[in-house]
N, C-alpha and C positions, 0 to 999 in steps of 0.2 A: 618647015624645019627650024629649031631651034639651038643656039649654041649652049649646051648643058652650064658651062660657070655662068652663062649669061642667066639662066631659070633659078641656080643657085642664089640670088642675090637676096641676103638678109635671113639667108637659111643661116641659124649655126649649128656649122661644121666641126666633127670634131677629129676627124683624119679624111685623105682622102688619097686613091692609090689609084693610079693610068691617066688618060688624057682628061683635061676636063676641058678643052676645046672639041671635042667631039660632037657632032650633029644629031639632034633628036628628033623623030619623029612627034612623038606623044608619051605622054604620063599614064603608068597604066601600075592601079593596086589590086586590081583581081589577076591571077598569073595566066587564070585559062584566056585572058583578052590580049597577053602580051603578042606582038609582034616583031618583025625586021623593026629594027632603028629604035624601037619603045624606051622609056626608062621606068624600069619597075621600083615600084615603092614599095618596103616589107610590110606591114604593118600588121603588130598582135590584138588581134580580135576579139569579141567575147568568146566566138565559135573556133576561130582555127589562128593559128600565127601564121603571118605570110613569108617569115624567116621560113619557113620550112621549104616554101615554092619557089625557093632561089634558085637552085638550080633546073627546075623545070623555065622557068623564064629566060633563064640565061639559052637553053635547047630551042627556044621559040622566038629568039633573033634578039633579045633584051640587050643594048649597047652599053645603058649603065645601071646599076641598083644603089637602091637608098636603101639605107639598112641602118638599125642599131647597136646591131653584134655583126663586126665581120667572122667571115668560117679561118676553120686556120691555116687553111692553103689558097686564101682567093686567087680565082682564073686572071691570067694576064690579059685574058683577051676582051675583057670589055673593063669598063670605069666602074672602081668602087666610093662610093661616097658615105661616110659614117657619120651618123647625128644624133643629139638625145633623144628625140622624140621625134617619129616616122610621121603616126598622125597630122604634130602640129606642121611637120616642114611640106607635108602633102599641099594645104592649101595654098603655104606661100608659092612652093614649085610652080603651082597651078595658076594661083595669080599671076605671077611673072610671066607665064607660058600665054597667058591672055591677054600680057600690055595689061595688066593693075586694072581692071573694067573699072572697077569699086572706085574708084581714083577719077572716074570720070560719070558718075551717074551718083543721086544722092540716096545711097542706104539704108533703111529703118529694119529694125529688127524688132518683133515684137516677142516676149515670152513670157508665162506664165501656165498656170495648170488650166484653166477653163479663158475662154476669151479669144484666144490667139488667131483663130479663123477666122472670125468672126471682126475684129479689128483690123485685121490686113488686109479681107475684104470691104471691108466700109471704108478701108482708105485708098485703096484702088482704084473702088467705085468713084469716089469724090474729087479724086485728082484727074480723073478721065473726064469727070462732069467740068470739072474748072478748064478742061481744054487740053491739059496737059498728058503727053508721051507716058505712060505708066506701066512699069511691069510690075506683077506678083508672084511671088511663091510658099504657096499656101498647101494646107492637107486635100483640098478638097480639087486644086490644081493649079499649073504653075501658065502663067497667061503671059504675053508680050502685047500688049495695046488688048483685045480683044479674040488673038488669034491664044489655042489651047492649046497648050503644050502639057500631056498627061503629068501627072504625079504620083511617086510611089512609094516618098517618106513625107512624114510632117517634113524636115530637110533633106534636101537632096545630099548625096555627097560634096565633098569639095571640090571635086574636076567636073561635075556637073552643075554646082553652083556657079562657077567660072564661069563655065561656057554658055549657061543661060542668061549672064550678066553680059559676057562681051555681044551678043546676039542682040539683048535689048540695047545696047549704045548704038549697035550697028544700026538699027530700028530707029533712033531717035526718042530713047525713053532718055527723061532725065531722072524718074524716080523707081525706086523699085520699093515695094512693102514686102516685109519676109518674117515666114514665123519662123522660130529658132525654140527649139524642143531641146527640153533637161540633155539628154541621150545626145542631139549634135553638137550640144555644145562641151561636154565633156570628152566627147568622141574628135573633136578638132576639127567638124565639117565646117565650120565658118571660120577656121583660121585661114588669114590673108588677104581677111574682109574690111575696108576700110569702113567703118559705119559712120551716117553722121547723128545718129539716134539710135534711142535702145526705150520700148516700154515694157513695162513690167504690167499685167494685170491683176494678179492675185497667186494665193498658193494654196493647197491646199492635197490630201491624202491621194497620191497617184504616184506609178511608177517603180515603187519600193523593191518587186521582182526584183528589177535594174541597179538601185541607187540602196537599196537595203537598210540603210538610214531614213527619216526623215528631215536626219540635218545636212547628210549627203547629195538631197535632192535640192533644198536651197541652197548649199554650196553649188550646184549646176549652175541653178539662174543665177547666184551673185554672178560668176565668173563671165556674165554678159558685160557686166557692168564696171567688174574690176577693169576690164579688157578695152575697154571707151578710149580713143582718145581725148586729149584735152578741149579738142574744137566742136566735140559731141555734146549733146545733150539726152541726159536721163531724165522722162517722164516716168515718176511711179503712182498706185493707186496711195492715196493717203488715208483710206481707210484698212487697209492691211494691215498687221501688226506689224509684218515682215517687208512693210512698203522701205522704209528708210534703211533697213537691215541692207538692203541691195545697195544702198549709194554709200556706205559706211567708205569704200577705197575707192570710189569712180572719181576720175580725175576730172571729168564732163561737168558742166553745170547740171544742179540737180531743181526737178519740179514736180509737183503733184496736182492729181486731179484727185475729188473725194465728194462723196454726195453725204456725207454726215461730219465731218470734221474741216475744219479750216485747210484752204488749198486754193494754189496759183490756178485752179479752174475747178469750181464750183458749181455743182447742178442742184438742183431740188426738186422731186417728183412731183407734179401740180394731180394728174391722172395716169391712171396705168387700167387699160380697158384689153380685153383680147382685141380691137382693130389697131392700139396702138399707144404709145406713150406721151406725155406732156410732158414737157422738163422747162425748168427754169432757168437755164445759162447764165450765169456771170450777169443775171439779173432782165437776159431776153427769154419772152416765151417761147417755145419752139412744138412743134408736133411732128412726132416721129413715128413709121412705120413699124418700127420694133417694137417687143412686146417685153415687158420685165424691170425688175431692180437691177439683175445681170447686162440685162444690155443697155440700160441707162450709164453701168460705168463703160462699156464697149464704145458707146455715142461719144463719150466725154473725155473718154484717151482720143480717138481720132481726132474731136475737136483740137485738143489739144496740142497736140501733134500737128496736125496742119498749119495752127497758131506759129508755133517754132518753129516751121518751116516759113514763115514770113506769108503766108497767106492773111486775111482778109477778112476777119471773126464773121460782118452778116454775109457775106458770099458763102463762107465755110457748112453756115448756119444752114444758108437759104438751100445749098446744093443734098447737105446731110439729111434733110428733114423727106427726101423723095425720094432715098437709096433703101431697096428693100432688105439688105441682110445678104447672108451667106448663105447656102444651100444645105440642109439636112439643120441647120438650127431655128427652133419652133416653125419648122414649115405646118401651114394648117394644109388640112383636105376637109371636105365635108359631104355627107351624103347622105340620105335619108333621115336628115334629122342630128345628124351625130357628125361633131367634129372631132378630125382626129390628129394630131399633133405629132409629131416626127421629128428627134430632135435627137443630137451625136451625146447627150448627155451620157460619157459612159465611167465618171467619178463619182461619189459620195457628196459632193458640194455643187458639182453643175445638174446633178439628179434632185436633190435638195431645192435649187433654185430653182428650176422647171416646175417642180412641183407647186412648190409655194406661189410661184408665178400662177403657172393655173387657180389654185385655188382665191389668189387674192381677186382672181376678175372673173368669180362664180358667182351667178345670182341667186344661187341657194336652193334648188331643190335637185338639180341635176348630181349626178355621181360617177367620180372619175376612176377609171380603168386604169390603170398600169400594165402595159405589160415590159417586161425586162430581164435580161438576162446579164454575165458577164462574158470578159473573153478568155478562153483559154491559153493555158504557158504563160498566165500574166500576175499580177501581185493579186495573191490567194488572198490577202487579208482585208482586203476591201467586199469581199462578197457577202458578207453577211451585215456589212454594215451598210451596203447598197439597200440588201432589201427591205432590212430594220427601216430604214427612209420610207421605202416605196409605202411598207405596210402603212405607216405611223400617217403617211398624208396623202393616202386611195382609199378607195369606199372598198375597192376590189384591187387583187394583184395577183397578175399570171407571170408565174416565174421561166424565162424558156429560154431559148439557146441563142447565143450572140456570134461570134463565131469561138468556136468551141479547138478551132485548131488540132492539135495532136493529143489534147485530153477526152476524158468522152465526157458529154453533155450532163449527163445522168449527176458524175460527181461534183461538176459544177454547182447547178442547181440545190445537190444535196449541201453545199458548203454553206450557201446565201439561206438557207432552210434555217441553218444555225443562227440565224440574225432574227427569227420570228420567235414570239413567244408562242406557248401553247393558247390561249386565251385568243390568238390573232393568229391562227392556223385556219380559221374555220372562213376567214375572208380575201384565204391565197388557195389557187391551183397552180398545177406544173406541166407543163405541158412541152413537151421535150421539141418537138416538131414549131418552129416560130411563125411558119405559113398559117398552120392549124391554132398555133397561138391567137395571131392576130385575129382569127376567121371568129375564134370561141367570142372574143373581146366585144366585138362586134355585136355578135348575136346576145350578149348580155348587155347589150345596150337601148336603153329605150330614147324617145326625141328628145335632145338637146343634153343629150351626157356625151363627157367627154373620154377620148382615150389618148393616153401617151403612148409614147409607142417608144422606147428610150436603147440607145445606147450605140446606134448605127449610124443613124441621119444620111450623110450621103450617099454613103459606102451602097455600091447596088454587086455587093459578093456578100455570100458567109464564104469564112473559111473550113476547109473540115478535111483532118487528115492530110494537107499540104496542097491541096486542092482549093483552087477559086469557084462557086456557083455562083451563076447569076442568082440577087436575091435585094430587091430595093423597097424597104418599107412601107416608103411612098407609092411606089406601085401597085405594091399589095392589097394596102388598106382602101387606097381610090376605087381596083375593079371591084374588091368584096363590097363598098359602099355603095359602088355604081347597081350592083346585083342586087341590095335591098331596096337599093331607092326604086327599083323593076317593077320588084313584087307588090 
């Protein structure tokens, strides 16, 4: 139990009416969770405003509500607290209610459109390998040392960010890596977070449903970087256009990494083969298990990052060079001849880079498969610029269903159809059904052609109609490959 003015503390308040010595159980912004003792938080949503569940909260034992419009008879029998913005005072409440976790373990945020997974797992990875207490919180899951703790946003909320933070000090983490998405950061899921770094990895056409600008959308991530204290540090890409755009207000020391432009950490591609990459560090050679120009700047923020964190550049080097990557990006499978590649690319730029990836470490007679789809209830205006990609750099492209959510399949597919010219029609099928996708891919494959398989990577669900099915790309294509390699 907590004394509510004590969780108040650096909320600002802009009225406040009943006891504020009163005892809390817990912080609760969904109303159906509220309880005896709770303090419910309002907060207006894309979907529903929670001003409306006040008084259902208050019916279900709510002691005090945060709100930003009081009603015009509030009840005397619990505390009213009034403030400008529910969201942002959410985190702080929540901090406060956890003893300030962030205050006592050291916090990295990483954001950007493609990358973010991918970085905060090679940094987790790495800090585990130098010996050190690590937690993450990642798309693909949120971990305490090794033990998994599920995930079910790129960000959790803020009262679960907390508590996953106070959990990892209990633990003996000193470091936590955290991806931080356009959507939590506007939404005020990391407010109350004390950071001691923030990187930026790139940007690019994603999210728009959401953010409906694309100046909207880097106004998100600046607001990472506005939001820095002074004793933080911002690492950005320096080949971005939009890299220094993010430090324009950050109070933090600012640095860059860049593999073509001058920067506080420099790489240079020596090889880039499908077992792996060669890079030139800040003038050491290194060999890495990832594959790409994308995951060359992924290597290169971690590096970097770990640097500012006071580690040990050849320890950083020597530990980085054995860390395989994240789950669902360029995973290979292979079978009968045919590799097949499985990777979360589900933008215009991370599809773009897979791709080009692929074909830069083709030995020339093999021909690559696409097959890909979008996801439904998402920014319509990327789908035909996805497939325009897929067509422009596959021999072959099977257009099919991602998860399709509460639209149907069928219009998706026809949207992305609009991105192919008539002339480049004759080297796409559609195949609505993605199980049956993968299986066609397959069988149009002769020895040593490749197939991508894009847009899912880890994710082992489609969505369809508000329902989860089991459905893991990787799965898929392994038993089909395992079945020719039979025959």
């Amino acid at each position: 139990m907590k004394v509510l003015k004590d969780i108040l503390y650096k909320v600002s308040l802009l009225s406040t009416i009943g006891d504020m010595e009163v005892r809390v159980k817990d912080i609760v912004f969904d109303s159906r969770k509220v309880s005896k003792g709770s303090v419910f938080v309002a907060i207006e949503g894309t979907q529903v405003d929670g001003h409306e569940f006040i008084d259902k909260a208050i019916e279900l034992g709510a002691k005090a509500v945060v709100c930003e419009r009081l009603p015009e008879s509030p009840s005397t029998s619990i505390t009213w607290v009034q403030v400008k913005n529910t969201a942002q005072s959410l985190g702080i409440l929540a901090s406060n209610y956890f003893d300030n976790p962030s205050s006592e373990i050291k916090v990295v945020a990483v954001t950007g459109t493609n990358g973010k997974t991918t970085s905060v797992t090679l940094l987790h990875q790495l800090f585990m390998a130098m010996g050190y207490s690590t937690g993450l919180l990642s798309t693909v899951e949120n971990k305490i040392n090794e033990e998994i703790v599920p995930a079910t946003h790129t960000t959790p909320d803020a009262v679960s960010i907390q508590a996953l933070l106070r959990q990892m000090v209990e633990a003996g983490c000193t470091h936590c890596f955290m991806e931080a998405s356009s959507h939590a950061i506007v939404q005020e899921r990391i407010a109350g977070l004390k950071l001691i770094g923030a990187i930026f990895t790139n940007i690019s056409h994603d999210h728009l449903d959401y953010h409906k600008t694309f100046d909207e959308y880097i106004k998100a991530k600046k607001k990472l970087f506005d939001d820095l204290p002074k004793d933080a540090f911002a690492l950005v890409n320096g080949d971005d256009k939009r890299g220094m755009v993010m430090v324009q207000n950050c109070r933090g020391t600012h640095q860059t990494f860049a593999l073509k432009s001058a920067a506080d950490f420099k790489a240079k591609i020596i090889s880039n083969t499908i077992e792996g990459l060669e890079l030139d560090i800040n003038g050491r050679q290194v060999w890495f298990r990832l594959i790409g120009a994308f995951n060359a700047y992924n290597l290169l923020g971690a590096f970097g990052t770990a640097v500012l964190l006071g580690e040990d550049e050849e320890e950083v080097l020597q530990h980085l060079s054995a860390i395989p990557g994240a789950k669902g990006r360029f995973d290979r499978i292979t079978g009968a001849g045919i590799t097949a590649i499985v990777d979360y690319a589900h933008t215009p730029d991370a599809l773009e880079n897979v791709l080009k990836t692929i074909n830069g470490v083709r030995t020339g007679g093999e021909q690559v498969i696409t097959v890909v789809g979008c996801g439904g209830n998402r920014d319509t205006t990327k789908r035909p610029i996805m497939a325009k990609i897929a067509v422009r750099e596959s021999d072959k492209v099977i257009l099919t269903s991602d998860n399709p959510r509460f639209e149907e399949p069928e219009q998706i597919i026809k949207d992305m159809q609009a991105g192919v010219g008539p002339t480049e029609m004759r080297k796409v099928l559609s195949i609505v059904d993605r199980r049956e996708a993968i299986r066609t891919a397959c069988m149009l494959c002769k020895k040593g052609d490749i197939i991508l398989i894009a847009g899912k990577g880890h994710e082992d669900y489609q969505e369809i109609q508000g329902v989860k099915h089991h459905f893991d790309d990787a799965e898929v294509v392994g038993e089909i490959l395992n079945q020719l390699s039979q025959n």
